[in-house]
C-alpha positions as CSV (number, residue, x, y, z in Angstrom):
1,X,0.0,0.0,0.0
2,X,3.2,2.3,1.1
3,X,4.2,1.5,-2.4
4,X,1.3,2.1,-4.2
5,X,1.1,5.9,-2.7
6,X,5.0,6.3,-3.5
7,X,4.2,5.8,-7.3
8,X,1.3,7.3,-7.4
9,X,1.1,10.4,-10.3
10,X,1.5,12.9,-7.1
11,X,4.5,11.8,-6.0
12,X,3.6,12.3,-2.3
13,X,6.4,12.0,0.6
14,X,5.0,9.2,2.9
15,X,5.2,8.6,6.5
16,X,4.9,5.4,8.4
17,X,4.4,5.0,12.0
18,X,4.0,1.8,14.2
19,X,5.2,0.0,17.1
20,X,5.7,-3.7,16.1
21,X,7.5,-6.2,14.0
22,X,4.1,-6.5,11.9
23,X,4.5,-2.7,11.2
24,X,8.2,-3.2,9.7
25,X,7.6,-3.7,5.9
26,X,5.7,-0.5,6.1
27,X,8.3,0.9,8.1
28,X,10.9,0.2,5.6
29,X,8.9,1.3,2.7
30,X,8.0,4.5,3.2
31,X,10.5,7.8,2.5
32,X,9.9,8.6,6.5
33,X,9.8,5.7,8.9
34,X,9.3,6.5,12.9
35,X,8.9,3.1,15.4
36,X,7.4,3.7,19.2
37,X,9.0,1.9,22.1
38,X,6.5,-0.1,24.1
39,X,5.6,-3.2,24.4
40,X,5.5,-4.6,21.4
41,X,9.3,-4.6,21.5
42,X,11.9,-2.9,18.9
43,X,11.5,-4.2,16.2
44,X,10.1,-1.4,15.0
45,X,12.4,1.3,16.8
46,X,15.8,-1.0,14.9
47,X,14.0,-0.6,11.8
48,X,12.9,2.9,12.0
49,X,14.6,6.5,11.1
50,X,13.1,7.9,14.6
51,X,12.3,6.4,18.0
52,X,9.5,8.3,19.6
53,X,8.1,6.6,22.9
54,X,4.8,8.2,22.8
55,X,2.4,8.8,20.0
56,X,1.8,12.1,21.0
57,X,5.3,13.1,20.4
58,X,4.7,12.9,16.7
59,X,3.2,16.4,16.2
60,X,6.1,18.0,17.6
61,X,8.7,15.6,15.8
62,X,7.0,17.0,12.2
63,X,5.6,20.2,13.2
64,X,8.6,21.5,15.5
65,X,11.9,19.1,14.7
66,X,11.0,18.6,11.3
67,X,10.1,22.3,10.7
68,X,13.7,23.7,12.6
69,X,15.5,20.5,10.2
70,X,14.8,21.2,7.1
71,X,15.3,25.0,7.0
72,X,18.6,24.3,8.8
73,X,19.9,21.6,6.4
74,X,18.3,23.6,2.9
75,X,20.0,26.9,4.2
76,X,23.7,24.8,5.3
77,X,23.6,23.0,1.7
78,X,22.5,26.6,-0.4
79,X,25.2,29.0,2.0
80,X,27.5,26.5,0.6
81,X,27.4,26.7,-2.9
82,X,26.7,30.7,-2.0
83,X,30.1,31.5,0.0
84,X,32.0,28.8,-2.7
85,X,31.2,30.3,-6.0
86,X,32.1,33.7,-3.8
87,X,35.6,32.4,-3.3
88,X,36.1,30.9,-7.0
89,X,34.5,33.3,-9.0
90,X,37.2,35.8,-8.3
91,X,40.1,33.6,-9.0
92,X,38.6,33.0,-12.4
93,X,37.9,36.3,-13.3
94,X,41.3,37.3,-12.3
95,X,43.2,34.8,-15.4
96,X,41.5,37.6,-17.5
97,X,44.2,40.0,-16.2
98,X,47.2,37.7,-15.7
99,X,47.2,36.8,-19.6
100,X,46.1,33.1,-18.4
101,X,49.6,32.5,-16.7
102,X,47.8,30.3,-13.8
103,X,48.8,33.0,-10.9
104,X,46.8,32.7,-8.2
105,X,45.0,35.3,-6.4
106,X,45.1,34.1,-3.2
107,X,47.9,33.0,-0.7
108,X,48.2,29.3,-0.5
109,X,47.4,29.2,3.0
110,X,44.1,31.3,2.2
111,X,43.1,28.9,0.2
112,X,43.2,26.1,2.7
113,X,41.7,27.9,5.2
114,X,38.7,29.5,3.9
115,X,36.5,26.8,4.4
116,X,38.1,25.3,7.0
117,X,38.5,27.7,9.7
118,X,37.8,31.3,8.2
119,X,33.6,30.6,7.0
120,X,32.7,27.1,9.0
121,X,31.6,28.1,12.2
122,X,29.2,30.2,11.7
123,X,27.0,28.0,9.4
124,X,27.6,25.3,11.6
125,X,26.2,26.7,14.7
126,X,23.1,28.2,12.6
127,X,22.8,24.5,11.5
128,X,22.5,23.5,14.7
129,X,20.5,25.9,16.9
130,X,18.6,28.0,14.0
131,X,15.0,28.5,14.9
132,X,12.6,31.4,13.0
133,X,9.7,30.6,15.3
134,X,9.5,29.6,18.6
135,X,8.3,25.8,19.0
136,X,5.3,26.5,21.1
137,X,3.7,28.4,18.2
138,X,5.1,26.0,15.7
139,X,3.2,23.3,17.7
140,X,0.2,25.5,18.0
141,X,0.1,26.6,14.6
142,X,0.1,23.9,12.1
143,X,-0.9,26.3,9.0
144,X,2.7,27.3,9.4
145,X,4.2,24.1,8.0
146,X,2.5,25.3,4.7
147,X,5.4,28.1,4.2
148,X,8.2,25.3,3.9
149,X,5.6,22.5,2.5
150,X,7.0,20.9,-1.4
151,X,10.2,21.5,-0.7
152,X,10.3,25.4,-1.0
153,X,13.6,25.7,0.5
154,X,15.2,24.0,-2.1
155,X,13.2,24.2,-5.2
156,X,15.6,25.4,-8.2
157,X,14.2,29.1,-8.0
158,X,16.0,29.4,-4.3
159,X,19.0,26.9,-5.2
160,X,19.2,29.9,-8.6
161,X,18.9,33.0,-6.0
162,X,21.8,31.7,-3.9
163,X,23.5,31.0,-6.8
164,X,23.2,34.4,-9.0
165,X,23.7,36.0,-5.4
166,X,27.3,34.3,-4.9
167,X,28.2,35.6,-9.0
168,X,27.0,39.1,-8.1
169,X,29.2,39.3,-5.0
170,X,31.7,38.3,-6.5
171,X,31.8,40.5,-9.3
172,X,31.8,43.6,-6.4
173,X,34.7,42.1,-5.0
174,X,36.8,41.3,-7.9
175,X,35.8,44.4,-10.1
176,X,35.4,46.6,-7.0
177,X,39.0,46.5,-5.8
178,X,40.5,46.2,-9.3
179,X,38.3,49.7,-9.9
180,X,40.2,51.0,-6.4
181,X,43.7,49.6,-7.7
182,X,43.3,49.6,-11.4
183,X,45.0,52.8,-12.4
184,X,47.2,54.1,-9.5
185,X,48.3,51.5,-7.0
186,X,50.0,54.2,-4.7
187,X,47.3,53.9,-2.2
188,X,50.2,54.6,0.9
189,X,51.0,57.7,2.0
190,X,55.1,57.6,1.4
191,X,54.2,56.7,-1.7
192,X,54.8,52.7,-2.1
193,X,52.9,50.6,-4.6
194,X,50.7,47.5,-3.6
195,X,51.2,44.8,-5.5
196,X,49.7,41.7,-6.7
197,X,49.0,39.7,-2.8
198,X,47.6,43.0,-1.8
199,X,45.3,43.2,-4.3
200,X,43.8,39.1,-4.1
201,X,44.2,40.0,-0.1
202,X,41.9,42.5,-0.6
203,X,39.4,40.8,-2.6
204,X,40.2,37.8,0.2
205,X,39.5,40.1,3.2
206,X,36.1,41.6,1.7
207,X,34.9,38.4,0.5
208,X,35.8,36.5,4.5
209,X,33.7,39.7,5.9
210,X,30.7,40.0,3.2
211,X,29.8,36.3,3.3
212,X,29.9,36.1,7.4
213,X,27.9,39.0,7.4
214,X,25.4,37.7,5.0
215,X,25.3,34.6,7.2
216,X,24.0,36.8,10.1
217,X,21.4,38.7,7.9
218,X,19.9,35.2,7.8
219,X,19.8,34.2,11.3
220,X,16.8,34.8,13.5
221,X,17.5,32.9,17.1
222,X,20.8,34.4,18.0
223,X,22.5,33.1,20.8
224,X,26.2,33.8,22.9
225,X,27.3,31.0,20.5
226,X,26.0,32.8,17.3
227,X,27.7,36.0,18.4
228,X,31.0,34.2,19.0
229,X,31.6,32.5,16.5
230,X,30.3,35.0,13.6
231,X,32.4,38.1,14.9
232,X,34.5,35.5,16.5
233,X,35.7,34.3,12.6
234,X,36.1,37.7,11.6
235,X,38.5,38.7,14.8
236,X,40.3,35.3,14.0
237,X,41.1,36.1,10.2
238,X,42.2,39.9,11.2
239,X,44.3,38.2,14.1
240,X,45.7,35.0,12.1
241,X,46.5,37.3,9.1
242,X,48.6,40.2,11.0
243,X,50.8,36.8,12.1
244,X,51.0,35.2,9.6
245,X,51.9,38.3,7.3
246,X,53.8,40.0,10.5
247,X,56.4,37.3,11.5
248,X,59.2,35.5,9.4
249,X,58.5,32.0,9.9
250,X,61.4,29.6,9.7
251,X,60.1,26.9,8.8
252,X,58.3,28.5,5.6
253,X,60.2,28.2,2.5
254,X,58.3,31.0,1.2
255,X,56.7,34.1,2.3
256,X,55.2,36.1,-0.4
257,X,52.5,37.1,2.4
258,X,55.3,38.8,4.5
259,X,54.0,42.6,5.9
260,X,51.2,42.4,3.0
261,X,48.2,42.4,5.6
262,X,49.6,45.1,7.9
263,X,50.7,47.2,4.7
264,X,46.8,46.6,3.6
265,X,45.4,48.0,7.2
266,X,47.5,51.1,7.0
267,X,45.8,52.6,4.1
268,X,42.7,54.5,4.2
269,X,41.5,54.2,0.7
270,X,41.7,50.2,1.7
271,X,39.5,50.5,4.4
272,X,37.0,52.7,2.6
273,X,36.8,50.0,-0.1
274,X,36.4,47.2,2.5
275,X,33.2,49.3,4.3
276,X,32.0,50.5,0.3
277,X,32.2,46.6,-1.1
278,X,30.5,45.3,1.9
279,X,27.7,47.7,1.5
280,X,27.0,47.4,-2.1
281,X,26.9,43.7,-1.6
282,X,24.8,43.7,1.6
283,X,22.5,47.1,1.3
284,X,20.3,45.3,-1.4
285,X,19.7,42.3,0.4
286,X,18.8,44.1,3.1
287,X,16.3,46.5,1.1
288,X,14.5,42.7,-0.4
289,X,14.2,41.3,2.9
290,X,12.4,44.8,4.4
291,X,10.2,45.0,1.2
292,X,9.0,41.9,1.0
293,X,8.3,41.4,5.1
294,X,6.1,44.7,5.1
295,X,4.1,44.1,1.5
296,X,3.8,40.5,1.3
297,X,5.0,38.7,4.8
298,X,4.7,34.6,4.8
299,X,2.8,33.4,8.2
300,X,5.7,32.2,9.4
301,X,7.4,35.5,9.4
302,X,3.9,37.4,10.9
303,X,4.3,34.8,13.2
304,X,8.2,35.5,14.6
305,X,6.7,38.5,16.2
306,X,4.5,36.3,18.7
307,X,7.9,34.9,20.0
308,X,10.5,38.1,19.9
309,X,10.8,40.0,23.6
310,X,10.0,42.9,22.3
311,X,6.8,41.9,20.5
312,X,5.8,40.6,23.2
313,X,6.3,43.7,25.3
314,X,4.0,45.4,22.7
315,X,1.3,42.7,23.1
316,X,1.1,43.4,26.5
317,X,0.2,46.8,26.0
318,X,-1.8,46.6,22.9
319,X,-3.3,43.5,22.6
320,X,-3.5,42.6,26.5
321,X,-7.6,43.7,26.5
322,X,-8.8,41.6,24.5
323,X,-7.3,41.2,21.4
324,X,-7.0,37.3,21.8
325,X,-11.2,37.1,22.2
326,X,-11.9,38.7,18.5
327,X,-13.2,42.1,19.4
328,X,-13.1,44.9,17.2
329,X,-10.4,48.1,16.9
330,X,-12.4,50.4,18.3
331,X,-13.1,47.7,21.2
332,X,-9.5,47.8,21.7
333,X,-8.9,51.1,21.5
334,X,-11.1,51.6,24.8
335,X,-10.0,48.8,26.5
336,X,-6.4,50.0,25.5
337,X,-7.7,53.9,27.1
338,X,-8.8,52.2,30.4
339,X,-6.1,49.8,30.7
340,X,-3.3,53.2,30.2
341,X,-5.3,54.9,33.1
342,X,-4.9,52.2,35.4
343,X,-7.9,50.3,35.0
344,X,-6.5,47.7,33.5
345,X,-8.1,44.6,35.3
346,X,-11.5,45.9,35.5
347,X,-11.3,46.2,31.3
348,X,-10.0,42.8,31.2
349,X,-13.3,41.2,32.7
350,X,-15.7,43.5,30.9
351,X,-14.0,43.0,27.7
352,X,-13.5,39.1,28.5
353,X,-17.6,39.2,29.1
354,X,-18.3,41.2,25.9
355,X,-16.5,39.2,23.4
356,X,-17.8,35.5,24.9
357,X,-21.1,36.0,22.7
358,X,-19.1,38.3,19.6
359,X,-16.8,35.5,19.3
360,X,-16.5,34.5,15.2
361,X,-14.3,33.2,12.9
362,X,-14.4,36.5,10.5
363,X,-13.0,38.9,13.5
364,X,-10.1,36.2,14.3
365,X,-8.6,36.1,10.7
366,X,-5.6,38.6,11.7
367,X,-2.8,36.4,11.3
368,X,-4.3,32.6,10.6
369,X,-7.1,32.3,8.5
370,X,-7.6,28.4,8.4
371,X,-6.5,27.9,12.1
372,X,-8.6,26.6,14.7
373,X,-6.3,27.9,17.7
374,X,-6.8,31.3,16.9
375,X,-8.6,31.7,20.3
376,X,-5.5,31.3,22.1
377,X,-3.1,33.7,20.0
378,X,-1.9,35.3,22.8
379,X,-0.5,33.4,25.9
380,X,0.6,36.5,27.2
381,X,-1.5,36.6,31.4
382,X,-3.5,40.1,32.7
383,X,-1.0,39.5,35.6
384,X,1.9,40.1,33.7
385,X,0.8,44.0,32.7
């Protein structure tokens, strides 16, 4: 039967669920298979992708674990291609301009590094503890599984928006530093020249800063680990690069790096590139992500402001009286004029009395049309005003 909805012309993603050795077959067939420890033995939890031990646990296993999952692993595999093409597109446009000779732009060790200890923490910790709502409304709210439902996250329109994004960036860095050094390369103030590592450290340095950065316009649930290691991989590349660059090494055959990073820092049209590049990449990011929250928001995103602080500091005060029961504005405008002059409790009951025969499904479609638990949109307790 598992089978038979597998291949059917839909191509739906199936789900099996059971608890004993009977249940395995199905189990085993299906795209998702979950066993439940009891009594029945574990046959089915062996067999199984995930072990729940109650069957209540399987709303929040899709609705809140499944829902945190998949936007983690689609935005972990799309930052990767993203911040990749970033650090190869540059080195390819840059044979253009060396007359093919297979000079590389960037310092060997740069190139080992990059993905290994200048961009990877930050995408792993957002892999690991991202979360754009909090789970109680997830679990609450099941209309909101709709926003990631059919794959949406990776469909070939997003996978071609990281993609374009991680050209365009790297056009700004290659083309905007080569516009900065193109014609006069005495950027110091005694008058020495940079040279060819300055210019692919350049590129390096913007490109290290602009994809971390862009990493953080993404994140939603920060945390002391987010903050660490995000500025935490910027500090380290600044740090590792002034000794690496600053300090003959003996055991180094080479060091075309030497004094090229502290040469870099000490002049001011390099800095004003590094803040001008990172802006141009970032600003119209930043400008799609505002437009398209305030014209056309998702549910998920009018839902994030149900679990910030400081939404919730503005439900207390605005939507304390009453806005949970379905009244109307002007209802809540009065209840919100009592509750600022201190009558705050004795508008709670009269409004909670009003609304219990006003309740209706056409005055609770704020946020969630189709669901049912639109009664109890706001947890937020009279006592807490």
């Amino acid at each position: 039967v598992v089978r038979l909805l597998k291949t059917s012309p839909e191509k739906p993603i199936t789900l099996a669920i059971g608890d004993g050795a009977n249940d395995v077959s199905m189990i085993q067939e299906a795209h998702v298979g979950i066993g439940i420890m009891g009594k029945e033995g574990r046959q089915a939890v062996r067999n199984s992708d995930y072990a729940i031990a109650r069957f209540k646990f399987l709303a929040k296993l899709l609705l809140v674990h499944g829902h945190f999952y998949y936007i983690r692993v689609a935005t972990l595999v799309q930052y990767f291609f993203y911040k990749n093409v970033c650090f190869i597109t540059p080195q390819f446009l840059y044979q253009f301009f060396c007359l093919f000779s297979q000079q590389t732009l960037y310092d060997s060790v740069y190139l080992t590094l990059y993905n290994i200890c200048f961009t990877s923490l930050p995408i792993l910790v957002y892999s690991l503890f991202e979360q754009l709502v909090h789970p109680d409304i997830l679990q609450s709210k099941p209309g909101l599984y709709r926003d990631i439902s059919k794959n949406s996250l990776l469909s070939f329109r997003t996978f071609l928006y990281w993609t374009l994004l991680g050209f365009s960036h790297a056009f700004v860095f290659f083309f905007g530093s080569y516009i900065l050094m193109g014609e006069d390369t005495t950027l110091m103030g005694n008058g020495q020249m940079f040279g060819n590592w300055t210019f692919g450290t350049l590129v390096f340095t913007v490109m290290v800063i602009t994809v971390t950065l862009k990493l953080a316009l993404e994140t939603q649930f920060w945390t002391w680990m987010n903050h660490f290691v995000t500025w935490g991989s910027i500090a380290f590349y600044f740090i590792f690069s002034l000794f690496y660059g600053g300090i003959i090494w003996p055991f180094l055959h080479t060091q075309d790096m030497y004094f090229v990073f502290v040469q870099l820092l000490s002049s001011g049209s390099a800095w004003f590139a590094i803040i001008i590049i990172i802006i141009t990449c970032l600003f119209p990011d930043v400008v799609k992500k505002v437009f398209y929250r305030h014209l056309c928001p998702t549910s998920t995103q009018k839902s994030q402001s149900l679990s910030a602080p400081q939404a919730q500091a503005l439900s207390c005060v605005e939507s304390l009286c009453c806005y949970q029961h379905g009244q109307s504005g002007c209802s809540r405008l009065a209840c919100l004029l009592e509750q600022m002059m201190g009558q705050c409790k004795a508008s709670v009951n009269n409004c909670h009395t009003s609304s219990r025969s006003n309740r209706s499904w056409s005055d609770t479609e704020i946020l969630y049309s189709n669901d049912r638990s639109i009664l109890t949109l706001s947890p937020i307790e009279a006592s807490r005003c």
